[in-house]
Residue, then its C-alpha position, 0 to 999 in steps of 0.5 A: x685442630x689439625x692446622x696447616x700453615x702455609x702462604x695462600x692467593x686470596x685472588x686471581x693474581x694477589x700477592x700470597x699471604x699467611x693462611x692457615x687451614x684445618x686438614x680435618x681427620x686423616x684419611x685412611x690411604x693419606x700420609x702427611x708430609x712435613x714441607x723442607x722443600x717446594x718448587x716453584x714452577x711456572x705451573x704455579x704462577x698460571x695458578x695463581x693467575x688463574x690463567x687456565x679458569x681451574x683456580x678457586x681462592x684462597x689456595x696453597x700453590x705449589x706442588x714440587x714438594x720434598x719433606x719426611x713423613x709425619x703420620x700415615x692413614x690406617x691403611x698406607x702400606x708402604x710409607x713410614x715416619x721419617x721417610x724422606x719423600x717426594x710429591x708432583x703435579x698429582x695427589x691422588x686419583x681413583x685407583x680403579x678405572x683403566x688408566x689407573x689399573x695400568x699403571x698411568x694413574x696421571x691420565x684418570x679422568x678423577x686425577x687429583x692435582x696437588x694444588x687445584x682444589x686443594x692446598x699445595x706445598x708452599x706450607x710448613x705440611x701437605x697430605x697426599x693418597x701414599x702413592x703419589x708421594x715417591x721415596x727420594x734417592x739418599x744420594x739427592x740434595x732436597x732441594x735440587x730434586x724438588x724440581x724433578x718431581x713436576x718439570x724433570x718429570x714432564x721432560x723424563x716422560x716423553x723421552x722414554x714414551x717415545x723410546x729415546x735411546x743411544x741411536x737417537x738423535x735429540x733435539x731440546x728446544x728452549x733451555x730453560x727450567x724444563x730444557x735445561x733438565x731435558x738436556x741431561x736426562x737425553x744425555x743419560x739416555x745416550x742419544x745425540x743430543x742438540x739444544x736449540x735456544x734463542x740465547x747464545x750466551x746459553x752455548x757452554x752451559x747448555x754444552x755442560x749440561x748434555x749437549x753435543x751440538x747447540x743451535x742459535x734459532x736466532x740465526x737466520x736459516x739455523x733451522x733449514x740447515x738441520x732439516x731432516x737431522x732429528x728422530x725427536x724433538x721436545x720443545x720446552x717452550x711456551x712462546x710461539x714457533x716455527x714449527x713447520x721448520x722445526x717438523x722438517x727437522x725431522x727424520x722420516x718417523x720422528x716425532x715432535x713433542x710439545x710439553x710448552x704451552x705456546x699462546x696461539x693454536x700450533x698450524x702444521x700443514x698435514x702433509x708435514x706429517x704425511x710425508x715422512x710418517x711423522x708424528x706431533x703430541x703432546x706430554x703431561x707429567x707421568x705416573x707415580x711409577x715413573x717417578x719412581x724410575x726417573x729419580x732413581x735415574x737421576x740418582x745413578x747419572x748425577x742429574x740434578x735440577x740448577x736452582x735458586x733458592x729462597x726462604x719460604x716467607x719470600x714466595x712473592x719474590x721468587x714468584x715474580x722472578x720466574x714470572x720474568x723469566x729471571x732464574x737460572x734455572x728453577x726456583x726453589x723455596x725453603x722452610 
């Protein structure tokens, strides 16, 4: 028997409970990953709620992941036992279509995530295709780099997609577990970085952590005074905006990024868009090569997630702690 143990959601919005399961032969691309590490990301608690119809119960969330190598399939090339390794929001995906063979295997329409369909990384192991799990800098503690792998990763992405650089003035919004990473990785960028939060107490942290400039959008008229002030905005929010404010932030060709997920339909007036060429997208993760680049920024310009830490057998409490928006600013589990 190839048994997994880990903590599982039987239901939508059940307590986790101890379940174990057989992992069966591994496969010749897979390695097997021994968990000392997992985040636990807001992701997760959609999951378990299943809040995005994707859930099938029982399930494993979690999917930040840091651990070593246990075993590799026949086939793996380029992992070994013993490496320290990290996994993200993905598993595997087909390794053949357009997407894959050009480097951005996070957009294949047969993309595998870590825990939807299959079990995740609040567990004592996980297997995954080789490729998805990324060798972690020596120079990175476990358990701060576990929230890079999904959140750092989800603000790393668009920040070098959309060709941030010195020249670039930045806005984050919301400085949270995302924003409070985007703040950095802006920073190490070079650009004129400005945080936007509804939170004043955030000012010397947000400061602390990259920012030159700090906007309280509780403020009235805080976002008209910045009007035409920025070349990107991220908003790391998932609470509904003023976004034709926040458009008219922008400078003539800038772009706002969403990687938040608001609850209402984002409405923008088209002529908001029109008339400086601006731009409004949208950001999932990133592929396993920028992973790879990511966490060797982090490692040469000291970025590292805040978290909280938790033992394993206390998923439930960290689970609802981030669920109330109570951790400053990731929680993270340990074996």
């Amino acid at each position: 028997m190839n048994d997994i143990h880990g903590l599982a959601a039987h239901a939508a919005g059940a307590h986790l409970l101890p379940y174990k399961y057989d992992a069966g032969e591994l496969k010749a691309n897979d390695i097997e990953v021994k968990i000392s590490h997992c985040g636990v990301c807001h992701s997760d608690v959609h999951l378990i709620d299943n809040d995005w119809g994707l859930s099938k119960y029982p399930f494993i969330p979690g999917h930040e992941i840091v651990g070593t190598v246990t075993a590799v399939g026949s086939a793996v090339i380029d992992r070994k036992v013993g490496e320290r390794v990290g996994i993200g929001w993905q598993a595997d995906s087909c390794g053949i279509c357009e997407w894959c063979r050009s480097g951005n295997e996070h957009l294949c329409a047969k993309s595998q995530p870590t825990c939807v369909g299959r079990n995740g990384g609040y567990a004592d192991a996980v297997r995954v295709n080789w490729r998805f799990a990324i060798p972690v800098p020596e120079s990175l503690e476990s358990e701060n780099v576990a929230p890079l792998l999904c959140g750092g990763i989800t603000v790393y992405s668009p920040l070098r997609n959309h060709g941030v650089r010195p020249s670039s003035r930045v806005g984050v919004i919301g400085i949270g577990g995302l924003g409070h990473m985007g703040l950095q990785f802006a920073k190490a960028f070079g650009a004129e970085v400005t945080a936007f939060s509804t939170s004043k107490e955030k000012e010397a942290e947000a400061r602390s952590m990259g920012a030159h400039h700090f906007v309280n959008t509780r403020d009235t008229g805080a976002l008209k005074k910045v009007a035409g002030s920025f070349d990107f905005l991220l908003s790391t929010v998932s609470a509904d905006q003023d976004w034709a404010g926040y458009m008219a932030a922008l400078r003539p060709k800038g772009a706002f990024c969403v990687v938040g997920v608001a609850p209402s339909p984002i409405q923008i007036h088209a002529f908001a868009l029109i008339g400086g060429q601006k731009s409004l997208s949208g950001s999932p993760t990133g592929s396993p090569s920028d992973l790879h680049e990511m966490l060797d920024v982090a490692a040469r310009h000291g970025i590292k997630a805040i978290t909280e830490r938790f033992p394993m057998a206390k998923a439930n409490e960290a689970v609802a702690k981030v669920k109330k928006n109570q951790v400053r600013y990731r929680a993270v589990l340990a074996n």
